[in-house]
Every structure is written in C-alpha cells, then in structure tokens.
BARO-454986 format. One record per residue: residue in three letters; z, x, y of N, C-alpha, C in turn. Coordinates in steps of 0.001 Angstrom, whole numbers. Layout:
> ALA; Z; X; Y; Z; X; Y; Z; X; Y $
...
END
This chain:
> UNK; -68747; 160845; 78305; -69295; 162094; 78792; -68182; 163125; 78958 $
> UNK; -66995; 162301; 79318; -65827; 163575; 79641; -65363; 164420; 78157 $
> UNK; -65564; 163398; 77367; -64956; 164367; 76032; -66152; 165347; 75647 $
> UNK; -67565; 164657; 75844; -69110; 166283; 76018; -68604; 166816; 76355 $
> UNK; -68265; 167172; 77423; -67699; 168163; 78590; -66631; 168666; 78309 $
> UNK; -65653; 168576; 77136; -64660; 169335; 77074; -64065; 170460; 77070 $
> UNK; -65206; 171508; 76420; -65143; 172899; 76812; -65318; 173756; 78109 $
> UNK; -66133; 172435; 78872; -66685; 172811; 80025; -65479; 173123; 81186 $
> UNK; -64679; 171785; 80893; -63494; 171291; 81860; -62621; 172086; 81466 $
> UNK; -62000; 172531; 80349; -61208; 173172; 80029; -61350; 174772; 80709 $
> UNK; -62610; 175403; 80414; -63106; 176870; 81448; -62584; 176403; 82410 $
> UNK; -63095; 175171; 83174; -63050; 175313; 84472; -61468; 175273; 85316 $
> UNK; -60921; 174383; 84444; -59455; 174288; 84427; -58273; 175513; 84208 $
> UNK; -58597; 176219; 83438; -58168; 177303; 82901; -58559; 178997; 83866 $
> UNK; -59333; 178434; 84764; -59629; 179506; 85906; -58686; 179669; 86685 $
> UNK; -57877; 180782; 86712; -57095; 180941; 87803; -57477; 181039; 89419 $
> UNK; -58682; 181011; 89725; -58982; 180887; 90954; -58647; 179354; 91399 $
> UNK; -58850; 178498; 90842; -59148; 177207; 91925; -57343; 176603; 91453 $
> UNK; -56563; 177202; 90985; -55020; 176812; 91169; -54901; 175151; 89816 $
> UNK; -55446; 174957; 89130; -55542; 173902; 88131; -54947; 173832; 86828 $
> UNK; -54248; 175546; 86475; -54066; 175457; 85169; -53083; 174448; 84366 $
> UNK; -52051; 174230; 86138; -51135; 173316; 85329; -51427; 172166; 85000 $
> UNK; -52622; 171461; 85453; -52776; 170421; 85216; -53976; 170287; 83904 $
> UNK; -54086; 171502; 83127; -54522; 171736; 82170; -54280; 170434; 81124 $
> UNK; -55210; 169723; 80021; -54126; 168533; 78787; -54231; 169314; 77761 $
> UNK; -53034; 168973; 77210; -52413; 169853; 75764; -53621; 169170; 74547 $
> UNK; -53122; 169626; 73650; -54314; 169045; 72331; -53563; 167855; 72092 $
> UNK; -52457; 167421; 72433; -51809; 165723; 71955; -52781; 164827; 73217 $
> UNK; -52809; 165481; 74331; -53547; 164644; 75359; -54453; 164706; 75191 $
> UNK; -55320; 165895; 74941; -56698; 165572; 74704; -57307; 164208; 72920 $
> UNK; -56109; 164178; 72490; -56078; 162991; 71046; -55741; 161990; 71899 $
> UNK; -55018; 161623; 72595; -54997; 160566; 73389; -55953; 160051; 74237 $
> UNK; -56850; 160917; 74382; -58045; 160624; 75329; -59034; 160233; 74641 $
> UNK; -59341; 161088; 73827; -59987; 160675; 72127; -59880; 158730; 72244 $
> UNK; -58936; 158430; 71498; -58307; 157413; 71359; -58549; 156687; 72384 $
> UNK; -58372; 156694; 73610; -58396; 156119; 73923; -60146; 155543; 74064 $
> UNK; -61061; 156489; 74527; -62163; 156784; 74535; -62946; 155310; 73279 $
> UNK; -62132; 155875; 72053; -62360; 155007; 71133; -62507; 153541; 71124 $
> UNK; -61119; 153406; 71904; -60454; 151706; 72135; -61306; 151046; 73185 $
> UNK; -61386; 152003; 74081; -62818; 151474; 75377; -63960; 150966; 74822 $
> UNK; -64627; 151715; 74271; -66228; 151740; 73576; -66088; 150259; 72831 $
> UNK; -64713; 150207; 72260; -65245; 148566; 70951; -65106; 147702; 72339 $
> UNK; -64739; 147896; 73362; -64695; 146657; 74134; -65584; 146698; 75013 $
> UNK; -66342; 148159; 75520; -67623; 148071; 76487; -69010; 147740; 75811 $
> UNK; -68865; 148000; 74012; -69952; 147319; 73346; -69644; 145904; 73410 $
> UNK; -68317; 145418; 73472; -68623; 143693; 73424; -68575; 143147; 74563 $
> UNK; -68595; 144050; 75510; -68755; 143364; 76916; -70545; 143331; 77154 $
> UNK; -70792; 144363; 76848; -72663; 144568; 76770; -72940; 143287; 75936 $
> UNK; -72477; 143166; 74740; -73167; 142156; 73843; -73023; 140633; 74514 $
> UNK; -71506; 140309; 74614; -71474; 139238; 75518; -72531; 138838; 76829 $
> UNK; -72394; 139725; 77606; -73279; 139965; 78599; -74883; 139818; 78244 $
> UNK; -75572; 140112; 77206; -76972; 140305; 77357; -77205; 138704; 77244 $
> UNK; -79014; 139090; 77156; -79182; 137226; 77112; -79315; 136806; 76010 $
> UNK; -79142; 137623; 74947; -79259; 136868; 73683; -77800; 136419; 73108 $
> UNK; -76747; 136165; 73098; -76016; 135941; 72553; -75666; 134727; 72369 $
> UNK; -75605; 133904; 71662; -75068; 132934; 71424; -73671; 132099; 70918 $
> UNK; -73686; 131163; 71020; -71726; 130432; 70339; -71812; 131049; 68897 $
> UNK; -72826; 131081; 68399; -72182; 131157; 66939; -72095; 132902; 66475 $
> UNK; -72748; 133895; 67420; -72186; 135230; 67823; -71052; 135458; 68206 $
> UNK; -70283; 134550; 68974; -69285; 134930; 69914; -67756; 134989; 68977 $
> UNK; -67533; 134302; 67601; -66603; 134579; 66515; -66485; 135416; 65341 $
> UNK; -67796; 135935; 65116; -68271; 136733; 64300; -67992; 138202; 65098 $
> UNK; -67750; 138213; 66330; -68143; 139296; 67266; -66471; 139733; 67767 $
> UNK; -65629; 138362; 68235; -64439; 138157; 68118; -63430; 138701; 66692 $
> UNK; -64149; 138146; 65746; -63637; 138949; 64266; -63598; 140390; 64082 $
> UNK; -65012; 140971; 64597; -65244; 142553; 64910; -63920; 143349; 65607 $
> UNK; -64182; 142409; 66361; -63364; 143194; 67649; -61349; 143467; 67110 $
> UNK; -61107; 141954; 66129; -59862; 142152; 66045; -59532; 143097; 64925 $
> UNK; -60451; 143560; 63917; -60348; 144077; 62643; -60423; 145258; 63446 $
> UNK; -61241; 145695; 64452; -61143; 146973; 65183; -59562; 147322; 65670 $
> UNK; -59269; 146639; 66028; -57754; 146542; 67177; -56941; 146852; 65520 $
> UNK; -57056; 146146; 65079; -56080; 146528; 63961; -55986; 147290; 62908 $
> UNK; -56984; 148239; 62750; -57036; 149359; 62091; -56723; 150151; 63016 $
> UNK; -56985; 150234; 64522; -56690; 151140; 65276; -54653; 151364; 65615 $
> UNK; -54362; 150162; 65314; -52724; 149894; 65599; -52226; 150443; 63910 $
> UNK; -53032; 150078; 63049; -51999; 150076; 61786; -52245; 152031; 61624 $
> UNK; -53093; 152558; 61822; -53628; 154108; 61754; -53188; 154959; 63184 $
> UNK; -51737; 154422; 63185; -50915; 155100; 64406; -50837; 156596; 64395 $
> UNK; -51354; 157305; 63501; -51813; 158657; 63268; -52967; 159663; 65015 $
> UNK; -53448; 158329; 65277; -54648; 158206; 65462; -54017; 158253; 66974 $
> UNK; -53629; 157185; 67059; -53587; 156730; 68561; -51598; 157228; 68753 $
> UNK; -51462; 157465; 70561; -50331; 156980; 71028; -49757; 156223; 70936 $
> UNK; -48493; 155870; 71128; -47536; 154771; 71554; -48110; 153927; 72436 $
> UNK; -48068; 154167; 73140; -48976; 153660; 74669; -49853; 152438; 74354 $
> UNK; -50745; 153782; 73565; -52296; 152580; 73593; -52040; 152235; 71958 $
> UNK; -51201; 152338; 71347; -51560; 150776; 70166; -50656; 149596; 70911 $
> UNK; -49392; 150057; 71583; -48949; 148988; 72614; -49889; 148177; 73046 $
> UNK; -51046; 148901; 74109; -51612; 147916; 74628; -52807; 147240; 73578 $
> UNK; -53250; 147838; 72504; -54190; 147396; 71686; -53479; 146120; 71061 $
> UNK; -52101; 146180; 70779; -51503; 144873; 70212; -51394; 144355; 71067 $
> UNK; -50813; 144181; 72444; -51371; 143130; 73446; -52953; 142662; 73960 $
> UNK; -53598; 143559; 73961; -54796; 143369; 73480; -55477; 142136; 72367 $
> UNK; -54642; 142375; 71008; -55603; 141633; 70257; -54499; 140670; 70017 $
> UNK; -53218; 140460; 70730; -52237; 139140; 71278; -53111; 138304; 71895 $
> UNK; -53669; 138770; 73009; -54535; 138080; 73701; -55825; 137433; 73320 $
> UNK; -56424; 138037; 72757; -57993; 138281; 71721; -57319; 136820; 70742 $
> UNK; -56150; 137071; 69820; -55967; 136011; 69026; -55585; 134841; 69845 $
> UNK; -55023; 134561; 70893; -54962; 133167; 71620; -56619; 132521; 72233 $
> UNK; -57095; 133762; 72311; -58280; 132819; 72898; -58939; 132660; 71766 $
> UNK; -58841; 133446; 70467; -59433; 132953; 68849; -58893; 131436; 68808 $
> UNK; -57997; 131076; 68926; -56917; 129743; 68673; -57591; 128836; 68893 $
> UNK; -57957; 129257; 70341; -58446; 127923; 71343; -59782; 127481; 70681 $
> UNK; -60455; 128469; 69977; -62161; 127640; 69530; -61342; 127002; 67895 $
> UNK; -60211; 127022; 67500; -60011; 126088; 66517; -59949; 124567; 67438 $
> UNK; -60091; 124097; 68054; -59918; 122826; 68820; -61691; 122625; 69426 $
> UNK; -62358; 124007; 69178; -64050; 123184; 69591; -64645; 122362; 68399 $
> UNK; -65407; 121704; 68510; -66163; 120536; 67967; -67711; 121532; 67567 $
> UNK; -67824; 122566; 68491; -69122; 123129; 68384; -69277; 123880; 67255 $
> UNK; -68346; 124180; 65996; -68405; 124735; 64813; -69219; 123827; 64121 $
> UNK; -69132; 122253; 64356; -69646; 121480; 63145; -70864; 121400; 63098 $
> UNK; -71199; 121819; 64572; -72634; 121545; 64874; -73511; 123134; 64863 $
> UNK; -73351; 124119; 64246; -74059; 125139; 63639; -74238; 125176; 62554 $
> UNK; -75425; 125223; 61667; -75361; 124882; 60158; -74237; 126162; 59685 $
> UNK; -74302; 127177; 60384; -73704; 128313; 59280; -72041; 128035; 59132 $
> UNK; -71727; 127816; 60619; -69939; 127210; 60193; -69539; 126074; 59882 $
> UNK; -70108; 124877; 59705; -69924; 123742; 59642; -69059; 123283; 58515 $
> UNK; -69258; 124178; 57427; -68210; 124245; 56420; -67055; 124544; 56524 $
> UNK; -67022; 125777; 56964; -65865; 127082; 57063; -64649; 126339; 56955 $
> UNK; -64778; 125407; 58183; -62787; 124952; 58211; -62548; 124295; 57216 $
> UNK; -63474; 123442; 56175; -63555; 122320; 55030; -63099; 123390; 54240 $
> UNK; -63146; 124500; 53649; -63314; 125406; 52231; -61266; 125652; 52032 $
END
C-alpha cells in the first residue's frame, strides 16, 4: 500500500508546514523500497500458501524451488536491488538451501507417485 501511496506521501512530505522535508527518500530509496517490497511479497505469498489448509508434502519442494529461483534472479539482477538486500536475499536462500538439504534424507519422496523417481534419474 505504501508504494500506492507514493505520490501521496511524497506531497505530504514535501510540505513545508509539518517540518519533514528532510526526511524526504531520494529515487535510489524509493528503488530500494521497490525491491524490497518485491523480496517480501515472494515470501508473504509462501507464508500464505504454507499456512492455508490445502498444502501438502509434495507442494512444499516444488514451492521451495519457486522461492529459490526467485531469490536468485533477484541477487544475480543486482541492477534491481541494493547491497543490503541481495546480502540478505543470499542469506536468505543460504538458509532456504539447508533446509532444501535436509528433505534429501526424507523417505517421504518415495512414497508420492510424482517424486518417487526423481532421485533414481
């Protein structure tokens, strides 16, 4: 909603009555907010998806895959994003890939017809 509101905040910011201008964001901050905005959303959609009642084990790697191909177009298209936040997006999907690791050691792949292959190929 804050980036809707951008023209709004900016008037309002830019009013010399209420003493705010300095805390005005330049157009690099407002791309950083962007961005960041961006990096939130792939993870508040997979927190929703996780969360609802339909999801299941054999969603949860397919969904995991989403999420890291996201993180990493967002880090390799440093155009895009800050220093900052592909920092934390690569710790981010540091993290994301260790807990990927850990379902190479579940047993519950063999038992979904759709992956049961996958690790055999």
């Amino acid at each position: 909603v804050f980036l809707e509101l951008k023209e709004y905040v900016i008037k309002f910011m830019d009013s010399s009555s209420n003493g705010l201008a300095d805390y005005m964001l330049s157009n690099n901050e407002w791309e950083a907010v962007e961005g960041l905005v961006s990096a939130l959303k792939i993870l508040k959609d997979a927190t929703e998806f996780f969360s609802s009642n339909s999801p299941n084990i054999s969603a949860i790697i397919p969904a995991m895959d989403a999420i890291n191909e996201a993180f990493a177009t967002r880090i390799i298209d440093e155009q895009e994003l800050y220093a900052p936040l592909c920092y934390a997006l690569s710790v981010g999907k540091k993290t994301l890939n260790k807990y990927y690791s850990l379902s190479d050691d579940s047993h519950i792949y063999f038992l979904h017809p759709s992956f049961k292959l996958m690790y055999f190929q």
